[in-house]
ZAPALUM-766263 format. One record per residue (C-alpha): residue number from 0; residue in one letter; chain; x, y, z. Coordinates in steps of 0.001 Angstrom, whole numbers, plus 500000, padded with zeros to 6 digits. Example, Ala and Ser with C-alpha at 12.3 -4.5 7.8 and 13.67 -1.06 7.14 Angstrom:
2
> 0 / A / A / 512300 / 495500 / 507800 $
> 1 / S / A / 513670 / 498940 / 507140 $
This chain:
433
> 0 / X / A / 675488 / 124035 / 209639 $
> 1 / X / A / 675375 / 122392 / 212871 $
> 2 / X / A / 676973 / 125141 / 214751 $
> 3 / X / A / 674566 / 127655 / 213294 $
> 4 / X / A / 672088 / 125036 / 214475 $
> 5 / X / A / 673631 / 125465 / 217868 $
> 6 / X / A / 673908 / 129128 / 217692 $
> 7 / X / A / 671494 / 131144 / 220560 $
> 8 / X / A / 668678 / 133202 / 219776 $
> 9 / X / A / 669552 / 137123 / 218335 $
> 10 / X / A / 669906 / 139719 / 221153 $
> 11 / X / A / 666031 / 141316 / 221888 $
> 12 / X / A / 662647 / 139651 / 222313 $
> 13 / X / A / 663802 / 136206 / 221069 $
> 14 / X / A / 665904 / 135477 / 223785 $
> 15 / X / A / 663573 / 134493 / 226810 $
> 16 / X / A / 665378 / 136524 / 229231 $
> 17 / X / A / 663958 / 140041 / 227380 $
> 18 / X / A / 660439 / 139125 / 228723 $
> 19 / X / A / 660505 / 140060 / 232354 $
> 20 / X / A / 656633 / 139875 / 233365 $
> 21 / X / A / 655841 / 137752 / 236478 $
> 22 / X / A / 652010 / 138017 / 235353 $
> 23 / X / A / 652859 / 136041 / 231933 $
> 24 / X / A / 652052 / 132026 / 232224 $
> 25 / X / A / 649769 / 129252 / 231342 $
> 26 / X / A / 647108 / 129919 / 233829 $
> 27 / X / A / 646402 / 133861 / 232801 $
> 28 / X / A / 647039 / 132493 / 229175 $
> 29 / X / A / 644369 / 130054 / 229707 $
> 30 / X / A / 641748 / 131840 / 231755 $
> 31 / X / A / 641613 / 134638 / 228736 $
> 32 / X / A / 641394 / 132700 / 226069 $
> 33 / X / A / 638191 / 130242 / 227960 $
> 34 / X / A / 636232 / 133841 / 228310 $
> 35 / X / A / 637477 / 134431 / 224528 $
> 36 / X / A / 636224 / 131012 / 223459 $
> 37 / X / A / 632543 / 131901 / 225063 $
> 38 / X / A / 632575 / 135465 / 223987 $
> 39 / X / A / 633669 / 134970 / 220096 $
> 40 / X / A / 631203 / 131509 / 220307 $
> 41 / X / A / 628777 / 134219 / 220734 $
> 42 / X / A / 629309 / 136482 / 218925 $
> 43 / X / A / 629904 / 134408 / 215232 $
> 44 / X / A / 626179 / 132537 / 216523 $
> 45 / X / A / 624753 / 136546 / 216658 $
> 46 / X / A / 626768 / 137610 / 213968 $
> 47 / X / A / 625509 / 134713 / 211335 $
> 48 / X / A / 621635 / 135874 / 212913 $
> 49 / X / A / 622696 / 139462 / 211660 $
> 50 / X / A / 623315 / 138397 / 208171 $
> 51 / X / A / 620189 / 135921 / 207740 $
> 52 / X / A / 618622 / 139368 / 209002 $
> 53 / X / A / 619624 / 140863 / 206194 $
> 54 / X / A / 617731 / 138071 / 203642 $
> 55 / X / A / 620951 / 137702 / 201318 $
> 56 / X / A / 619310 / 135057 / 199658 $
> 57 / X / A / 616608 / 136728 / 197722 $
> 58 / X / A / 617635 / 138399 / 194636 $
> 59 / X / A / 621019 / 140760 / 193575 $
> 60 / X / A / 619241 / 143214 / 195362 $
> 61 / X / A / 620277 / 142201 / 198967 $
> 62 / X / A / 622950 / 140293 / 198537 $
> 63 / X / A / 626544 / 141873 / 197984 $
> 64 / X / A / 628391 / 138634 / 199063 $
> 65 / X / A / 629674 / 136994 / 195483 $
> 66 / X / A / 629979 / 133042 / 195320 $
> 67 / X / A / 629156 / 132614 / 199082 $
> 68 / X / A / 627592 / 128966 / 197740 $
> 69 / X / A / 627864 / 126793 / 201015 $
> 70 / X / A / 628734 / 129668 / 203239 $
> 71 / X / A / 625309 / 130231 / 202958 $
> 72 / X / A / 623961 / 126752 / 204384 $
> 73 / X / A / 622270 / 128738 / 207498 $
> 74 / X / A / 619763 / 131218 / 205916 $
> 75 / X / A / 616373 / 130816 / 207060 $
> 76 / X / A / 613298 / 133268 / 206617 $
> 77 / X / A / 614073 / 135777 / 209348 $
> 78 / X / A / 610495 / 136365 / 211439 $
> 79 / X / A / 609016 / 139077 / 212408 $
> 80 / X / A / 608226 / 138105 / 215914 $
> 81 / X / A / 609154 / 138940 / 218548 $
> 82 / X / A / 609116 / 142142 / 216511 $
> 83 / X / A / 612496 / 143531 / 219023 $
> 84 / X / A / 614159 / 140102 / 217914 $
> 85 / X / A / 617027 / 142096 / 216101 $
> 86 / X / A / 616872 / 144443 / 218460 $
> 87 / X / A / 618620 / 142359 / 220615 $
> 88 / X / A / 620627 / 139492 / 218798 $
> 89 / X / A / 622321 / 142843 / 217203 $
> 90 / X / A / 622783 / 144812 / 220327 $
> 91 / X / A / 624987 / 141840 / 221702 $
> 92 / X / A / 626803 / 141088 / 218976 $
> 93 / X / A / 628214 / 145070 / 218796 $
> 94 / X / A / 628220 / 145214 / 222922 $
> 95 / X / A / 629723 / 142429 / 223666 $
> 96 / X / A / 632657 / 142712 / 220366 $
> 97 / X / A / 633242 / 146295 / 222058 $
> 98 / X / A / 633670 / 144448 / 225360 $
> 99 / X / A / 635600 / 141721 / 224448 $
> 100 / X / A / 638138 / 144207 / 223310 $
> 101 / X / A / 640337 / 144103 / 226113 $
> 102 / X / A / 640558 / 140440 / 226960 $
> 103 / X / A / 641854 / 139760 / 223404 $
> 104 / X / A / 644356 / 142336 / 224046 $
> 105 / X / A / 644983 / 141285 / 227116 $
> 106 / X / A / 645227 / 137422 / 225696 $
> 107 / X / A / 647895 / 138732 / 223137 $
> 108 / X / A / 649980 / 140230 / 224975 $
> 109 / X / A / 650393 / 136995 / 227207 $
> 110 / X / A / 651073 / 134852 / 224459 $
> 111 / X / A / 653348 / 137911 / 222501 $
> 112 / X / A / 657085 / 135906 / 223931 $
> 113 / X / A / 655824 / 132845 / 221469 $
> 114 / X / A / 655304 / 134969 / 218365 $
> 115 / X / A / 659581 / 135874 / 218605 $
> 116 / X / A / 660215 / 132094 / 219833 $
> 117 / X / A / 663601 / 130855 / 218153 $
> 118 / X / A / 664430 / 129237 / 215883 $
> 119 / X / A / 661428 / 130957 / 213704 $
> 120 / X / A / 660306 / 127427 / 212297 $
> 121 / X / A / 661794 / 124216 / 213836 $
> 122 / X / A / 659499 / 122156 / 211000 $
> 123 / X / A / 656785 / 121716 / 208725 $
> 124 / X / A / 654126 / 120926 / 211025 $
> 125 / X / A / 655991 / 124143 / 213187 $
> 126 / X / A / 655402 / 126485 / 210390 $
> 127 / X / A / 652142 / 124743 / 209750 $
> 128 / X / A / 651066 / 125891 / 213349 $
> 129 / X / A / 652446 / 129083 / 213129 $
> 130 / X / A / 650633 / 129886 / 209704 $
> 131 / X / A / 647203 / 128586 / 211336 $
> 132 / X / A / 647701 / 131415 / 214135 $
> 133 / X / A / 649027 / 133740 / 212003 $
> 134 / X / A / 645055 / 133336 / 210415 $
> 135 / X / A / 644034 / 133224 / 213961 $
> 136 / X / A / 645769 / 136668 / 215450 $
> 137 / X / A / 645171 / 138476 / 211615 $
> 138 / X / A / 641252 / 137224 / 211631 $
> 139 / X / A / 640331 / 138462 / 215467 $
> 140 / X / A / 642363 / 141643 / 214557 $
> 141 / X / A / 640653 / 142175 / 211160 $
> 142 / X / A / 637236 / 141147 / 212624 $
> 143 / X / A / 637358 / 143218 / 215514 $
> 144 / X / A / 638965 / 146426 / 213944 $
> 145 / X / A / 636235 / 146209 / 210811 $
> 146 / X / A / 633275 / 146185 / 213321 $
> 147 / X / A / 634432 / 148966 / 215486 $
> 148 / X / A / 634576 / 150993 / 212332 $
> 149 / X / A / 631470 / 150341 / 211384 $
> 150 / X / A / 629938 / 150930 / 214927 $
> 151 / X / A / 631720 / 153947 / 214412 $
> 152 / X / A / 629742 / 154689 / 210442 $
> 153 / X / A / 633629 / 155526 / 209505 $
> 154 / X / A / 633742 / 153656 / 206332 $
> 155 / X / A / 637261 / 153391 / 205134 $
> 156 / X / A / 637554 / 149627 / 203982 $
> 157 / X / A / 638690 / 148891 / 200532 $
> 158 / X / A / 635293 / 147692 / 199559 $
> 159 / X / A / 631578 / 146776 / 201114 $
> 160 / X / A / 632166 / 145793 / 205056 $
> 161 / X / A / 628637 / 144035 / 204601 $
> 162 / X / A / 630755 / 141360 / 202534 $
> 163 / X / A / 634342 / 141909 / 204038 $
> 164 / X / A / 633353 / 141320 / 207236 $
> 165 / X / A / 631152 / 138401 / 206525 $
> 166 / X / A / 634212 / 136464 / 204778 $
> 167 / X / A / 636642 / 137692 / 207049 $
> 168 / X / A / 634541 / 136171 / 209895 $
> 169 / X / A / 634894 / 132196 / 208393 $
> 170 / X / A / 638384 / 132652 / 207431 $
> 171 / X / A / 638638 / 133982 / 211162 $
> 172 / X / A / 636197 / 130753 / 212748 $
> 173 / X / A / 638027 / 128199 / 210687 $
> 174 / X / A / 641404 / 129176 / 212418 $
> 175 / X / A / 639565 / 129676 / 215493 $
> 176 / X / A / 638192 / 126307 / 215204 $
> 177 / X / A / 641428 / 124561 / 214609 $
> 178 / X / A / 643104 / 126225 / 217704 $
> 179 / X / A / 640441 / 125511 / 220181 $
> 180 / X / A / 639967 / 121599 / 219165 $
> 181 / X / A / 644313 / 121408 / 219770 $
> 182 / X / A / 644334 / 123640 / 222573 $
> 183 / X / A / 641423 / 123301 / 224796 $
> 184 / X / A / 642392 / 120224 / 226558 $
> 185 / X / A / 645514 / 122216 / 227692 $
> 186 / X / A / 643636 / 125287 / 228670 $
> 187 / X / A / 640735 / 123675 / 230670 $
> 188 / X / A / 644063 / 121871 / 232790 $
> 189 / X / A / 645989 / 125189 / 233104 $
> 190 / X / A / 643094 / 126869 / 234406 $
> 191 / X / A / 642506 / 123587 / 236742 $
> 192 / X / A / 639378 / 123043 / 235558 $
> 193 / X / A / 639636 / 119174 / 234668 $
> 194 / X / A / 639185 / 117076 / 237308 $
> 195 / X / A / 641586 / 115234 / 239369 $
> 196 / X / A / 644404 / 117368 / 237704 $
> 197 / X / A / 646100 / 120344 / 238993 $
> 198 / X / A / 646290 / 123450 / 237316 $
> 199 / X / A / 649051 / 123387 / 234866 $
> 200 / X / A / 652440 / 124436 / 237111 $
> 201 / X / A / 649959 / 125279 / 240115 $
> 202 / X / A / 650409 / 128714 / 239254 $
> 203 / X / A / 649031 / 131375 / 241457 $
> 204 / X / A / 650112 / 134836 / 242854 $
> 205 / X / A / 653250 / 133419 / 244020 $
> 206 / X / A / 654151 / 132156 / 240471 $
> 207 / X / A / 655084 / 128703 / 242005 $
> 208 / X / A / 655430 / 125919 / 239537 $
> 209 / X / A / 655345 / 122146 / 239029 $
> 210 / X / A / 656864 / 119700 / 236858 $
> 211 / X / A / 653259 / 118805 / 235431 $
> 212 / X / A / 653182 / 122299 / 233991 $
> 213 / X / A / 656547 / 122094 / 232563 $
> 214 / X / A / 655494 / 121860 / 228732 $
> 215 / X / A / 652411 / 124589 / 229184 $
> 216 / X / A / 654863 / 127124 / 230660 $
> 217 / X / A / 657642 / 126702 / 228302 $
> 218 / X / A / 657895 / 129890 / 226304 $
> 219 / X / A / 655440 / 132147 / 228271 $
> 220 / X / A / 656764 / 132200 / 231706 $
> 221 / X / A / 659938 / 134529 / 232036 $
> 222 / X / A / 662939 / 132539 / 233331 $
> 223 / X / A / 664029 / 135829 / 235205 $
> 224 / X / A / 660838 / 137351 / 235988 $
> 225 / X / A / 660970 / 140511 / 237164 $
> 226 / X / A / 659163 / 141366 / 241256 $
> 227 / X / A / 655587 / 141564 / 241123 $
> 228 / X / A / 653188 / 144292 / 241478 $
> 229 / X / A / 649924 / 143046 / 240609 $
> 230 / X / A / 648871 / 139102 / 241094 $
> 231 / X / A / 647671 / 137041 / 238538 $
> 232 / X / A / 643643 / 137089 / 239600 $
> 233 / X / A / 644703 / 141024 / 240039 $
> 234 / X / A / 645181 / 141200 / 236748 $
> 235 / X / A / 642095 / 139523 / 235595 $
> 236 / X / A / 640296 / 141491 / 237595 $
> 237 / X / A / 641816 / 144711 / 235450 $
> 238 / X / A / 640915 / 143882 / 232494 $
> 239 / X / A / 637181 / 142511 / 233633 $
> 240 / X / A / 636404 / 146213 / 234798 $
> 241 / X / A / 638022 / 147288 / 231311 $
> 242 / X / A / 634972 / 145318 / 229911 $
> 243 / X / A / 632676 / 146303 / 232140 $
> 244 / X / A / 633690 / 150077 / 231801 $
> 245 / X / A / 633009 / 149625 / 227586 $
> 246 / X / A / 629688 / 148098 / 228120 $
> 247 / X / A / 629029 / 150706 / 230305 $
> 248 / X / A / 629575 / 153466 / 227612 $
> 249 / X / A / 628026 / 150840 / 224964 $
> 250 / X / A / 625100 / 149422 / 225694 $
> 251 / X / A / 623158 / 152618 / 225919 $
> 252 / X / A / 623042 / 152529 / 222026 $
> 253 / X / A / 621241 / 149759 / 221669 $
> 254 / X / A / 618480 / 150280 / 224780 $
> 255 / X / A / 618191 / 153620 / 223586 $
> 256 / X / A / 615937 / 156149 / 225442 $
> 257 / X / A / 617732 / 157783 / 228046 $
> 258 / X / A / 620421 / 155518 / 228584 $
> 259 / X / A / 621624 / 156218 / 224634 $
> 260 / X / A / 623546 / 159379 / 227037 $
> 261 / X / A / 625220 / 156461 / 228677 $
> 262 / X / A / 626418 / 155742 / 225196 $
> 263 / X / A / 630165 / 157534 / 225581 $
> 264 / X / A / 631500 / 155492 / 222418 $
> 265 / X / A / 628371 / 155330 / 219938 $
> 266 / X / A / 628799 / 157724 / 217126 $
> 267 / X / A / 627405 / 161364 / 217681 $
> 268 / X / A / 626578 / 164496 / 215730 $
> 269 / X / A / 623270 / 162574 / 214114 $
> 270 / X / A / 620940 / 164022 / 216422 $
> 271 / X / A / 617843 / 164821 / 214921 $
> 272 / X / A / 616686 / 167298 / 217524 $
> 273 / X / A / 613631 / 166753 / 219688 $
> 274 / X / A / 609595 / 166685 / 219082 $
> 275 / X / A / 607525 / 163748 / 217224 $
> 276 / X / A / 610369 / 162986 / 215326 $
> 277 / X / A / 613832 / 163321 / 217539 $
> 278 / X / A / 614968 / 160198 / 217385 $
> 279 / X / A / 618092 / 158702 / 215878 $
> 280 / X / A / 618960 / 158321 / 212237 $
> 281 / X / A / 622129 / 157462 / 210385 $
> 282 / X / A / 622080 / 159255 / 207254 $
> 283 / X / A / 620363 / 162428 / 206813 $
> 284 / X / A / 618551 / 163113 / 203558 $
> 285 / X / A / 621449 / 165691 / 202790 $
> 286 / X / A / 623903 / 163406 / 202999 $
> 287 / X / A / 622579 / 160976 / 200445 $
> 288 / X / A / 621338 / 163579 / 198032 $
> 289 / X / A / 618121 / 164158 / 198620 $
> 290 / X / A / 616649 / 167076 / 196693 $
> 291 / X / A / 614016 / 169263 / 197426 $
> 292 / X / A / 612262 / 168055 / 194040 $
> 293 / X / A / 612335 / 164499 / 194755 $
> 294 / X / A / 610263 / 164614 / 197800 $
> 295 / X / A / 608173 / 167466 / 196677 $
> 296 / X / A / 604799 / 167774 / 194640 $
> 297 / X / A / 605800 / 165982 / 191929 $
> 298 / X / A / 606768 / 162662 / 194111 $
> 299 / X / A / 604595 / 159621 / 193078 $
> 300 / X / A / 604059 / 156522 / 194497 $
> 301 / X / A / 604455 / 153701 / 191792 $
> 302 / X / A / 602894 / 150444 / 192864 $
> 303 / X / A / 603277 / 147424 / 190806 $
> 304 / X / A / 602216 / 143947 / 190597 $
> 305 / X / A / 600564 / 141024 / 188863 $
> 306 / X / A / 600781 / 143282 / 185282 $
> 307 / X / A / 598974 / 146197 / 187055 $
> 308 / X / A / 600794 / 150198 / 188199 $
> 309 / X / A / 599212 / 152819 / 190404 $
> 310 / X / A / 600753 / 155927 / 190878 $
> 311 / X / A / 599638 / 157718 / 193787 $
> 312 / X / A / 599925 / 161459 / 194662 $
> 313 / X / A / 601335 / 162035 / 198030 $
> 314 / X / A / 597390 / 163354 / 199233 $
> 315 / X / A / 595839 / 160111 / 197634 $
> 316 / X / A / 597840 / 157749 / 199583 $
> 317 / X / A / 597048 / 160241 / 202714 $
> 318 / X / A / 593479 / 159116 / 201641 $
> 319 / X / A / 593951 / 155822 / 201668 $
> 320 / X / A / 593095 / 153231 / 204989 $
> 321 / X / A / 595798 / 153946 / 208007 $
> 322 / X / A / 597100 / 151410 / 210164 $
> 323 / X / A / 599417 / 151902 / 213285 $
> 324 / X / A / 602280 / 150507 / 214836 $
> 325 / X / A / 604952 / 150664 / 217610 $
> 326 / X / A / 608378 / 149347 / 216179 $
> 327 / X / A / 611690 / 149978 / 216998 $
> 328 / X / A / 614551 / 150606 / 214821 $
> 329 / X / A / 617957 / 148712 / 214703 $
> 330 / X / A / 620696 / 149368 / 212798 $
> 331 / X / A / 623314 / 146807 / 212384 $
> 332 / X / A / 625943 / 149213 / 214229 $
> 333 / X / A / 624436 / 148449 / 217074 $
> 334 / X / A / 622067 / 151384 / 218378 $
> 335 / X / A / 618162 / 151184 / 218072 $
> 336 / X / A / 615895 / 153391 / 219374 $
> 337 / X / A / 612821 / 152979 / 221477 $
> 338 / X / A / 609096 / 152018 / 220174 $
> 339 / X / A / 608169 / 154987 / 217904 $
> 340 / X / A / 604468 / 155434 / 216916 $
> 341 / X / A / 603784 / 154748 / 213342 $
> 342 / X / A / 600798 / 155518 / 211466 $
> 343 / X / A / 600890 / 154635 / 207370 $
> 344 / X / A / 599241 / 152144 / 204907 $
> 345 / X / A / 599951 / 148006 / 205148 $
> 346 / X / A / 602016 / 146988 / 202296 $
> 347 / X / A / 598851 / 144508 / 202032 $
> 348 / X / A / 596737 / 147313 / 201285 $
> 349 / X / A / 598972 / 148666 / 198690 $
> 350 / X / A / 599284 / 144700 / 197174 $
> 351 / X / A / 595846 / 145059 / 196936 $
> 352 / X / A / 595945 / 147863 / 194791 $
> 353 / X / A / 597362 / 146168 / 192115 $
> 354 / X / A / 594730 / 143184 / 192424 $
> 355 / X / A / 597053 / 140930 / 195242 $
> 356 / X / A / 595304 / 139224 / 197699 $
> 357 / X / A / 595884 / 137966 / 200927 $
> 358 / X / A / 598717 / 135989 / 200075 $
> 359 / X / A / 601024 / 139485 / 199869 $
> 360 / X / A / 603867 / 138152 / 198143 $
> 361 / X / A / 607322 / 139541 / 198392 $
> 362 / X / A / 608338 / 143157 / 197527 $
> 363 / X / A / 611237 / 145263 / 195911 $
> 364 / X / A / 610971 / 148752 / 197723 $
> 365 / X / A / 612909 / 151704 / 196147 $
> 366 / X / A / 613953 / 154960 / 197205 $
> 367 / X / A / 614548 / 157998 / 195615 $
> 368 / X / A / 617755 / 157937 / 196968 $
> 369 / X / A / 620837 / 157638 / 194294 $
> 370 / X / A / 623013 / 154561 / 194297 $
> 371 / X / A / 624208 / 153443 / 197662 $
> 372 / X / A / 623905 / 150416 / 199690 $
> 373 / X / A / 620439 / 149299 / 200596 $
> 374 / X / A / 618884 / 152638 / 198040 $
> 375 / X / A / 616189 / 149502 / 196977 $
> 376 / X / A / 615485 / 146100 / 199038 $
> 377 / X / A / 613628 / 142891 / 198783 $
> 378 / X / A / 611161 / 142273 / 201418 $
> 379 / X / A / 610287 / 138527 / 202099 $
> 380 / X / A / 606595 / 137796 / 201619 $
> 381 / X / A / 606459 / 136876 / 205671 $
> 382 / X / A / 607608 / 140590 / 205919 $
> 383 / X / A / 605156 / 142062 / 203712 $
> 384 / X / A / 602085 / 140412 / 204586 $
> 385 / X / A / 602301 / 141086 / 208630 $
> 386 / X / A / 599803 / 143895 / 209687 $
> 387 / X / A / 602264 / 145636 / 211287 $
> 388 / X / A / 604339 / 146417 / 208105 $
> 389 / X / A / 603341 / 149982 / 206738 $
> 390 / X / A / 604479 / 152516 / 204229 $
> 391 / X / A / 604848 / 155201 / 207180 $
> 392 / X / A / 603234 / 158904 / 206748 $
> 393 / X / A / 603868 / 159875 / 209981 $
> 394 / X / A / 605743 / 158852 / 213351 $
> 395 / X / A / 604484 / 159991 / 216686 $
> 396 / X / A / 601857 / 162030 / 215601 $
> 397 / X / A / 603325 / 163968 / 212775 $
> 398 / X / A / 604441 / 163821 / 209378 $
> 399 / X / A / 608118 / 162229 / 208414 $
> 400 / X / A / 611034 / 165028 / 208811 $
> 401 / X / A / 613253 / 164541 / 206022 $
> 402 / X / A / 615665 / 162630 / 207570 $
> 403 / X / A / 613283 / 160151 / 208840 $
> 404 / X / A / 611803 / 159578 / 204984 $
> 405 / X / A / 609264 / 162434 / 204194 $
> 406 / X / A / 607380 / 161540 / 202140 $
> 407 / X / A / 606766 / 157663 / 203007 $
> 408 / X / A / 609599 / 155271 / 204594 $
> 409 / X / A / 609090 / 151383 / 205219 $
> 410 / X / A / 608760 / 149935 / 208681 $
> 411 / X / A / 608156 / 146226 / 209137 $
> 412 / X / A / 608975 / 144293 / 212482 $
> 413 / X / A / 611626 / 142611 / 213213 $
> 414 / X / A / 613828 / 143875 / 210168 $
> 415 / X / A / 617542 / 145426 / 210595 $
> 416 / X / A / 616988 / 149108 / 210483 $
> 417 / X / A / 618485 / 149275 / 206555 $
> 418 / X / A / 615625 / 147533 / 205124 $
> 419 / X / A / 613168 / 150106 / 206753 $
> 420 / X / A / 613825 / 152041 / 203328 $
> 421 / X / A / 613403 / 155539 / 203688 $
> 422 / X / A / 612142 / 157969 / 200592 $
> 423 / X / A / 610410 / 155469 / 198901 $
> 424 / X / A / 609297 / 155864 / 195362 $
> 425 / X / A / 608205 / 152260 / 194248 $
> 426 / X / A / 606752 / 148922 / 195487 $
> 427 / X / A / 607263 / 146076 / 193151 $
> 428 / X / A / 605082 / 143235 / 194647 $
> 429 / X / A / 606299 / 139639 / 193176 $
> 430 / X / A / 609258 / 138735 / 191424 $
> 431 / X / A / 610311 / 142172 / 189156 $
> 432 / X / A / 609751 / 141754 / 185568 $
């Protein structure tokens, strides 16, 4: 036993030898994972926004995330003003995961000599650690890959990303948690960024070392490093213009306008055309199964509330009071588009229908689309009494295309761009029977 104890690392990447880099060390190790422990601060702070956005906490009907129970402690009635608040919150959170992109990569493969250290586990409290950034490493990468899908609409997880990604992002927090509060002190010295202490083994371009550094370095710098080509900064500098390159050909989506051309990376082949309404949509009404009979003459307008229905024809509710608005759209991919033009009825007018008065209270809005995410939502009663919510007739000037709703849609300020239900069929003021 004790001479297998004794016995040296396997031949390949766990002897330290096989790692050759000169780049590799505590100071490039440290200076990517400070910008990652900004950049992910961010984006969980944007990313819990996003889901109180989404008002999971009224009814079944917008909430997919099962026994969430304390997860939940954060939700707060999402305003709706500033009416671009979403807008932007939402536009970080996807341009700045896109960006970060290549300093995690970058702050793998500096640390990638520890995952083949030997012996595997040394003790409990070794495999302990190891477990934690096994969580760590698995979370970012499951985090990371599951948004860029979804920025991408290329749906292929094993069940609703809406909840996937929303437990995958505390399983991924917790870990990240634990590793910054054992970590950071270490970090903030290799980087020399505590005072009075040099950085950890005074590394620069030159790769010279001292004895301070000793315990950072072990493991991560190469004890036969190979001549350099690039400094250390250099480097740094390479993968900072990889960043800046993807929010280059990201951001775009969610300013929209022109600059949605700048947009190399946002998904393509939605675009609606030009004229009143050639702006961009996610799903087309083909796509979700829109028929020609759903939307046509026979389409009513079912109002409901307080023990009262109207159904309106789609030329009564043309007869009805109009209202107008300029409101964006955001999507929770990312992309938005500019102020469009609405013209429509305010869901207080319809409340008022049914005998509601002022005091609009919250609404179930459903489409005539078939099953689906988001086919019917719950409005909050903040959302349906502003004057800027409408049931939209027209955008721009003229009526709905059929991708953008025809023959009514929802718009209300401030909301992600899913609860701006499109092809709507019912309002169900109050708490459904």
């Amino acid at each position: 036993m004790a001479s297998a104890r004794q016995a040296g690392p396997p031949p390949g990447p766990s002897r330290p030898e096989f790692w050759r880099s000169p780049l590799r060390g505590p100071w490039l190790t440290a200076v990517l994972g400070l910008v990652l422990l900004i950049g992910v601060t961010v984006l969980f702070l944007t990313g819990l926004l996003s889901y109180a956005a989404y008002n999971p906490d009224l009814a079944v009907v917008n909430d997919q995330t099962p026994d969430k129970g304390w997860l939940g402690f954060y939700l707060f009635s999402w305003p709706t003003s500033p009416y671009w608040l979403y807008r932007v919150t939402q536009g970080v959170h996807v341009t700045l995961g896109v960006a970060l992109v290549p300093v995690l990569l970058a702050k793998l493969w500096s640390v990638i000599p520890k995952l083949f250290a030997w012996p595997a586990v040394r003790s409990v409290a070794h495999g302990i650690e190891r477990l934690s950034l096994l969580l760590l490493v698995g979370g970012a990468g499951f985090e990371f890959a599951t948004g860029i899908l979804n920025v991408q609409l290329h749906y292929v997880f094993p069940g609703s990303f809406y909840t996937l990604h929303f437990y995958g992002a505390w399983v991924f927090i917790g870990a990240f948690v634990v590793h910054v509060v054992f970590r950071l002190p270490r970090a903030l010295r290799a980087a020399g960024l505590r005072p009075g202490e040099p950085a950890a083994g005074a590394q620069d371009a030159a790769g010279a070392q001292d004895a301070a550094g000793a315990q950072d370095a072990a493991g991560l710098v190469p004890p036969r490093p190979a001549a350099p080509t690039i400094s250390r900064r250099g480097a740094v500098g390479m993968v900072g213009l990889g960043s800046l390159a993807l929010i280059v050909v990201t951001a775009g989506q969610s300013v929209g306008g022109w600059f949605r051309q700048t947009a190399l990376l946002a998904p393509h082949g939605q675009d609606p055309g030009s004229g009143p309404n050639g702006f961009q949509i996610n799903k087309t009404a083909a796509s979700v199964g829109i028929r020609s009979s759903d939307i046509g003459p026979a389409w009513r307008l079912t109002v409901r509330g307080a023990g009262r229905q109207v159904d309106l024809t789609y030329g009564q509710l043309l007869a009805l009071p109009r209202s107008e608005s300029s409101l964006p759209i955001a999507c929770v991919e990312g992309w938005s588009t500019p102020d469009q033009h609405w013209t429509g009825v305010r869901l207080t007018e319809l409340a008022a229908l049914v005998g509601l008065g002022t005091n609009t209270p919250q609404v179930l809005v459903e489409s005539v689309q078939r099953g689906g995410s988001f086919s019917s939502v719950v409005l909050r009663d903040n959302q349906a009494r502003d004057a800027r919510s409408l049931l939209a007739l027209r955008v721009n000037g003229a009526v709905l295309s059929h991708d953008h709703g025809y023959p009514a849609r929802v718009i209300v300020p401030g909301a992600p761009g899913v609860h701006n239900t499109k092809w709507v069929t019912r309002l169900t003021f109050g708490e459904p029977a």
